[in-house]
C-alpha positions as CSV (number, residue, x, y, z in Angstrom):
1,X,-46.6,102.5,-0.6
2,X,-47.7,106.3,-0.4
3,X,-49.3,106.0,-3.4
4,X,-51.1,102.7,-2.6
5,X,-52.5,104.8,0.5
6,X,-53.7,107.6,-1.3
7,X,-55.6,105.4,-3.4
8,X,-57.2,103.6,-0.3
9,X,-58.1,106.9,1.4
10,X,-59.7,108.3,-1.8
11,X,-61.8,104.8,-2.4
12,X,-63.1,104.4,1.2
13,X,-62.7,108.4,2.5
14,X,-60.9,107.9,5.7
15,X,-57.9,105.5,6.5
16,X,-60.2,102.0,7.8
17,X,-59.1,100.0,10.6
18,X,-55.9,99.3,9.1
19,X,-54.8,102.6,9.3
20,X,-52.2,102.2,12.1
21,X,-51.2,98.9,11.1
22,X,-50.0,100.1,7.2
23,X,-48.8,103.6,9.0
24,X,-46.4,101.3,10.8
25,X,-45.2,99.5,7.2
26,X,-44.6,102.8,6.1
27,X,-43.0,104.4,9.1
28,X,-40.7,101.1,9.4
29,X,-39.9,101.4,5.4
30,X,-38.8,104.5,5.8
31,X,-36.5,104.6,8.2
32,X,-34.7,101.8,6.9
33,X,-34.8,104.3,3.6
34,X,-32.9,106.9,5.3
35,X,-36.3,109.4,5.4
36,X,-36.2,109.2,9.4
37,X,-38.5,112.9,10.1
38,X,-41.0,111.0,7.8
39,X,-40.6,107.7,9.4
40,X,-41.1,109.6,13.1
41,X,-44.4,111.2,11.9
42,X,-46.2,108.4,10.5
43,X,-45.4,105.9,13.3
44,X,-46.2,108.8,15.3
45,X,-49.6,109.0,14.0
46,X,-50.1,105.3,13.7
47,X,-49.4,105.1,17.7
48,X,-52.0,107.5,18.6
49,X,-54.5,106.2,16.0
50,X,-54.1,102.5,17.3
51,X,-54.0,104.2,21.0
52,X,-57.2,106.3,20.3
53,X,-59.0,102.9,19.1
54,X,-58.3,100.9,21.5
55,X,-56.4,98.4,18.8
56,X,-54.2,96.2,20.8
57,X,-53.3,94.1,17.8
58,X,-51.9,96.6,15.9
59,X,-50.5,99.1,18.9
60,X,-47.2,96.8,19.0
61,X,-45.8,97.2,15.6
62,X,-46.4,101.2,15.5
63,X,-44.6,101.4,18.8
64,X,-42.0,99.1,17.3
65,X,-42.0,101.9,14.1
66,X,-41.7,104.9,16.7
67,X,-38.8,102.7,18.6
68,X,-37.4,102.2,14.8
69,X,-37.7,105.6,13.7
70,X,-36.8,107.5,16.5
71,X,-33.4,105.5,16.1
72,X,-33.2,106.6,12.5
73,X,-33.0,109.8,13.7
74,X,-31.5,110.0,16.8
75,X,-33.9,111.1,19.0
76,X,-34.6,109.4,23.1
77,X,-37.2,107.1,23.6
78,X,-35.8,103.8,21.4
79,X,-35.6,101.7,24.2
80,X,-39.1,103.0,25.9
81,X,-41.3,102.4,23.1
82,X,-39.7,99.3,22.6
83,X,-40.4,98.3,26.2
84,X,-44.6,99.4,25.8
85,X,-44.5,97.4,22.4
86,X,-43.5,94.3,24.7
87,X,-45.6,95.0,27.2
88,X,-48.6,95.4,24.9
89,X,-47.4,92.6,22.8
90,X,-47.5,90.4,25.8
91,X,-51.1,91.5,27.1
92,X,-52.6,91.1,23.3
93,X,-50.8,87.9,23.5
94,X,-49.2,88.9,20.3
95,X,-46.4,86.5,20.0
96,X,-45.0,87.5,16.3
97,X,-44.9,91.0,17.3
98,X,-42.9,89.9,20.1
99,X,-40.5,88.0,17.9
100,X,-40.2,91.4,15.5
101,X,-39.6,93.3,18.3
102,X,-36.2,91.6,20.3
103,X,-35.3,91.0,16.3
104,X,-35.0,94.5,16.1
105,X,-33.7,95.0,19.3
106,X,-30.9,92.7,18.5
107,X,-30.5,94.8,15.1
108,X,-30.0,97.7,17.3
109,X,-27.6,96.4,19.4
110,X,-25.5,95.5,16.9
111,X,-26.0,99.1,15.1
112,X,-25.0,100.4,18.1
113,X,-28.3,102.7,18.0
């Protein structure tokens, strides 16, 4: 995957309007790889790109990568990012993220995270 977005960025020069949407596939990957600090900064980065263009589509899922890797590494603010991802979710109207998102709240109930 970080290869795959190196290549993109060196085709088209910056990271495109799917920037925070493949930030989140990568933050979510690794966390679930164990590479939590890296997971925080990407989803970290995809929040305040989708934030800073207004991209209510994609906003859920990097809040839901920030909830994800914040988990992975102990830090506050799970349950509050979750909570904006619904409440964005709902606005957009987004109703798979809203499915991803209490399917990973479930996962983290049971993980005890």
């Amino acid at each position: 995957m970080e290869a795959a977005e190196r290549v993109y960025r060196e085709a088209m020069g910056n990271g495109g309007e799917m920037e925070a949407w493949r930030g989140s596939v990568r933050a979510r990957a690794l966390a679930r790889l164990g590479r939590g600090e890296e997971a925080l900064e990407v989803a970290t980065e995809a929040v305040q790109f989708a934030r800073g263009h207004g991209m209510l589509w994609a906003l859920p899922l990097a809040l839901l990568a920030l909830g994800q890797a914040r988990a992975a590494v102990g830090a506050e603010g799970v349950e509050e990012a979750l909570d904006e991802a619904t409440a964005v979710a709902t606005e957009a109207d987004a109703r798979m993220a809203l499915l991803t998102i209490e399917q990973e709240r479930e996962e983290l109930a049971v993980r005890g995270a």
